[in-house]
N, C-alpha and C positions, 0 to 999 in steps of 0.2 A: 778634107782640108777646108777651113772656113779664107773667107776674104774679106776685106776689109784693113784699114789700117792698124795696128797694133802698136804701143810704145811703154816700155816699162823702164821710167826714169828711177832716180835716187836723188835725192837732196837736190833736183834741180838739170840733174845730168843726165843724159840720155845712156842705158844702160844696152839695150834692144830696141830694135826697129822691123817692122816686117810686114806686108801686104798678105802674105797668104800662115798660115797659125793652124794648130788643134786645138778642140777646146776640148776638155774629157773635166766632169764635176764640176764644173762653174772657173775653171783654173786653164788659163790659155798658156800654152804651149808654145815656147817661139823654135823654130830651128834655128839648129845651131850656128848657121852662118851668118844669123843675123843679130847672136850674142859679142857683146865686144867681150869678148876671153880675155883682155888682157885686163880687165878690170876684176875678173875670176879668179878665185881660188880653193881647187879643192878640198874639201874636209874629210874627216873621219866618223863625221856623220852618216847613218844611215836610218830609215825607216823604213816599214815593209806596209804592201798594200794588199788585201789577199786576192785581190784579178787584178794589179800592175805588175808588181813585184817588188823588188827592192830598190831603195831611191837613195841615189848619193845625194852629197850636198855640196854646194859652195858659197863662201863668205863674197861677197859684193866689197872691192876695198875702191874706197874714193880715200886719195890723198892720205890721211893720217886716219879716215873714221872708214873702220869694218864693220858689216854687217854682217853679224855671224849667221850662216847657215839660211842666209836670205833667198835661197835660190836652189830648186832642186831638178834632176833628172834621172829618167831612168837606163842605166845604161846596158840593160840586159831583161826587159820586159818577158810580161809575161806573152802568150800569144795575145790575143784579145786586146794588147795595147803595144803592139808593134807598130802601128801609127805615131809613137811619141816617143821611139826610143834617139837615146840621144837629146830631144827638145827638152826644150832648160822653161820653167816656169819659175814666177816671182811669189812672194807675197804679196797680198791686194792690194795692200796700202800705195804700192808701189804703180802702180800700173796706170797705164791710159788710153781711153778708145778712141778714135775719130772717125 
């Protein structure tokens, strides 16, 4: 578990918030309790990692503008990344450190 403050906004809006995070490949990991869900929705997107495993997705919805598949987690990890199951990560763009 890294520490430090962690924030991954959208258009201005605070999306996640969190003091303690995973980072696994350059891509921080927030736990889940520190995702606002109600701005979540999830997809039928999936991707596969070959040491995570398979990764759903959810669209980020502000207001009227979706971001499709902006936001992914794994909810059934491989072993080797049982540290980040569940934790929801963004696109970069998105994100901010302090």
């Amino acid at each position: 578990m890294t520490h430090g403050k962690a924030i991954a906004t959208v258009s201005g809006r605070t999306i996640a918030e969190t003091d303690e995070y995973e980072v696994v490949e350059g891509n921080i990991y927030f736990p889940p309790s520190s995702v606002k869900m109600e701005m979540m929705t999830k997809t039928d997107h999936i991707t596969h990692c070959p040491w995570k495993g398979a990764a759903s997705y959810y669209t980020i919805n502000l207001d009227k503008t979706e971001f499709k598949n902006a936001a992914w987690y794994y909810p059934e990890p491989f072993e080797k990344a049982k540290n980040i199951k569940d934790h929801v990560a963004f696109c970069e763009y998105q994100l901010f450190f302090l």
